[in-house]
Each structure stands twice: as C-alpha cells, then as structure tokens.
C-alpha positions as CSV (number, residue, x, y, z in Angstrom):
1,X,85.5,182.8,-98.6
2,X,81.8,185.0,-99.2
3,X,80.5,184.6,-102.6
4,X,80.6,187.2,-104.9
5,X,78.0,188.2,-108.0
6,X,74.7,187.9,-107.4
7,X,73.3,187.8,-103.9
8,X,70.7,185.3,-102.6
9,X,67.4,187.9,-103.6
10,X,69.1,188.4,-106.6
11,X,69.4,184.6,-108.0
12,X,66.6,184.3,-110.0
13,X,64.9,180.6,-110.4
14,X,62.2,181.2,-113.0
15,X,59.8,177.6,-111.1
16,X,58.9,177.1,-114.4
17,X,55.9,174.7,-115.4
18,X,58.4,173.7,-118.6
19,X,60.3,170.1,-117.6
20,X,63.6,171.8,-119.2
21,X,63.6,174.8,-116.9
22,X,62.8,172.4,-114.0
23,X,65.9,170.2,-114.9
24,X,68.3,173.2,-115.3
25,X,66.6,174.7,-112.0
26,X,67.4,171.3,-110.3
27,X,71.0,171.2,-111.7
28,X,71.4,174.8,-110.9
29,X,70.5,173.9,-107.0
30,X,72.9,171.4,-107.1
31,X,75.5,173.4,-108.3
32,X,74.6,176.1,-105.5
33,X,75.2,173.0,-103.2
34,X,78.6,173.0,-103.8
35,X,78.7,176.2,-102.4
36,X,81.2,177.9,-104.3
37,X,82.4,181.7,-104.7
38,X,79.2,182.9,-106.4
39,X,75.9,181.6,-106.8
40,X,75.2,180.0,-110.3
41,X,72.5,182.3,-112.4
42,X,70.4,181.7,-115.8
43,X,72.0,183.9,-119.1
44,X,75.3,186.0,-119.4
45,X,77.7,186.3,-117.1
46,X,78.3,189.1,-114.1
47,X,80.1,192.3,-114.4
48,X,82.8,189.9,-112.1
49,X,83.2,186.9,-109.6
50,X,80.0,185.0,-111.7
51,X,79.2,181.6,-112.8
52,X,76.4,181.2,-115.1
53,X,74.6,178.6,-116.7
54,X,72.5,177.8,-120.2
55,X,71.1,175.5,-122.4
56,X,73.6,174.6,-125.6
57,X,72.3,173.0,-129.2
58,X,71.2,169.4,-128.6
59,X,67.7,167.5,-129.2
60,X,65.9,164.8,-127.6
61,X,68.2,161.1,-128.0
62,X,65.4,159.0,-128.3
63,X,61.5,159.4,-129.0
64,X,59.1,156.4,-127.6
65,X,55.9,155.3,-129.2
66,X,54.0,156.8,-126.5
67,X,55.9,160.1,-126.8
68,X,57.9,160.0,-123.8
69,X,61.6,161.3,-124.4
70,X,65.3,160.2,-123.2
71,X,66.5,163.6,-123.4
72,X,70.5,164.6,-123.4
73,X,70.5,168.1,-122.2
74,X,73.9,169.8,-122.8
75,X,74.4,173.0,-120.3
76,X,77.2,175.5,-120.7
77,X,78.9,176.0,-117.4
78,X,80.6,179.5,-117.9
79,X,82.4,181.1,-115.0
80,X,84.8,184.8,-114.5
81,X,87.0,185.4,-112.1
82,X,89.9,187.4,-110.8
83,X,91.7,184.7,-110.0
84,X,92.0,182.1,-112.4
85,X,93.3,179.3,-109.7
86,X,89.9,180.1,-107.9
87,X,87.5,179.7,-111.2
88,X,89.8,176.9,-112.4
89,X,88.9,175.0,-109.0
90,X,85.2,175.9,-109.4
91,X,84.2,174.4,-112.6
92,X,86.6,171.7,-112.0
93,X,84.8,170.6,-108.8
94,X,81.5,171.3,-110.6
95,X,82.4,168.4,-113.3
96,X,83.9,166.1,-110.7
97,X,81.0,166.1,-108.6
98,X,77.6,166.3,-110.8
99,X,79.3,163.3,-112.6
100,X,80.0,161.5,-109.8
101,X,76.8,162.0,-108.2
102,X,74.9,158.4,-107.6
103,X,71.5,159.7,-107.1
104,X,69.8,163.0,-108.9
105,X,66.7,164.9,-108.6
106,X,63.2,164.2,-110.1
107,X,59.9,166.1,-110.6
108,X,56.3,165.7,-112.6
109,X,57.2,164.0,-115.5
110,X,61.0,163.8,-115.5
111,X,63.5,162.1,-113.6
112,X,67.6,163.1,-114.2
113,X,69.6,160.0,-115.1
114,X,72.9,161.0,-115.3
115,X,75.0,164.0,-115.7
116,X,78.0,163.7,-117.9
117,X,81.3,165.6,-119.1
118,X,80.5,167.8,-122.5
119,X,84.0,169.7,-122.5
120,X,86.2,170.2,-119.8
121,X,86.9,173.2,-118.0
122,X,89.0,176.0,-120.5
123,X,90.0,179.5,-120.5
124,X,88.1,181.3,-123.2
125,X,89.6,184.6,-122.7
126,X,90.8,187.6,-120.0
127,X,89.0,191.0,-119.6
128,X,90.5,194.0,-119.2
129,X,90.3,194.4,-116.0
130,X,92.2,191.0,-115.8
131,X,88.9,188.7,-114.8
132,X,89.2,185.0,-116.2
133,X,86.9,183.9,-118.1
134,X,86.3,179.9,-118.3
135,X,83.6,177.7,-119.7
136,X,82.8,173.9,-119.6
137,X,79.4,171.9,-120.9
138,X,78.1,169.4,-118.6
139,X,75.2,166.7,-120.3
140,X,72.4,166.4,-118.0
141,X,70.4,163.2,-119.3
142,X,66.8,163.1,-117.7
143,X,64.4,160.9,-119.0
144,X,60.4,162.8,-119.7
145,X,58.0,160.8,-118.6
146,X,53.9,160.7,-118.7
147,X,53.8,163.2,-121.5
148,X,49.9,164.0,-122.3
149,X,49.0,164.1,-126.3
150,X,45.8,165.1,-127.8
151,X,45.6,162.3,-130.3
C-alpha cells in the first residue's frame, strides 16, 4: 500500500537547534520507520489519509542542581483515515513499537530514555466525507544533558 498525505518534499523537519524539536524530529523518524500509510508531519492534520504529531501540556519531571532536566515529553499522535481498520492498525502499531523499543536515539545534550503509553489509540470523531479521525499520546522521556548557564 503507497502512503498517502504529504509526500516525501512535502514532510517538513524543522533541524531545529531547540533539544525539544530534536526529540520530536527523532521520534517523528522513527515513526516514519514503521513505514506506514502516510508520512508523520508537525501541526494539524491533512485534508485525508494523515498522521500528525504535537507536543501536549506537560513540564520538566525533575530539575538537577546543575540544571540538567529528566524531561517527560507527552506527544499527541493524531491520525485520519478512510478506513478506520487501516488508522486503527496504524496508531496501534505506533504504541506497540516505540514502547517496546530497547534502544532510542540521542543528540547534543539529550538522550531519549523511554517512550511510554499516554492514552491509547481512540476514535475522536468522523468527517463528512466519512474519514476517521483517531488520536493517542505517546510520553517520550529524554533526559537534557550539559545545559550551559550564565551564572
């Protein structure tokens, strides 16, 4: 099956300086990995056949005396689809494998931990012209390291 939604020039990874960016980048990569019906992109979801990711509420779990961070970053997973077996099956086999996952992905200053459940995969609504429309959260917890202060 071809994905759908946004093609490969139009999947936008910002390769941002900011650590947060570079962990939802990472994350995003993985989930493009997976290689499922669409590609995963930043903000609102597609006109159709989309999966989408952003950051939801949270702050930092722990602060260190030297300023480094333990950091639980909660993504929402959204997805649309025609066929609600085929999204279903996506963000199911998103949570089952970035949870299972032994090893994960590091970069200046941060290094992913763990990736947990937030919310399982559920149908949030249907559009009228009968796409599916699911979301999940996933909790990506990355640990910021070497932080610089001007003390």
């Amino acid at each position: 099956m071809g994905k759908t939604g946004a093609s490969n020039s139009e999947v936008i990874r910002m390769n941002s300086t900011s650590i947060v960016n570079q962990v939802i980048e990472s994350v995003m990569d993985m989930i493009d990995g997976l290689n499922l019906y669409a590609n995963i992109t930043r903000g609102a979801l597609g006109i159709s056949n989309s999966l989408c990711c952003e950051i939801a509420p949270g702050t930092p779990e722990a602060v260190f005396m030297d300023k480094n961070l333990y950091y639980p970053l909660t993504l929402a997973i959204n997805g649309k689809h025609d066929n609600l077996q085929t999204l279903s099956d996506a963000l199911n086999n998103i949570m089952d494998t970035l949870t299972r996952r032994t090893a994960y992905t590091s970069g200046d200053g941060w290094q992913i931990v763990d990736i947990t459940n937030g919310n399982a995969p559920r149908v949030i609504g249907r559009e009228d012209n009968n796409s599916w429309g699911m979301a999940c959260d996933i909790v990506v917890k990355f640990y910021r390291k070497d932080v610089e202060t001007n003390v």
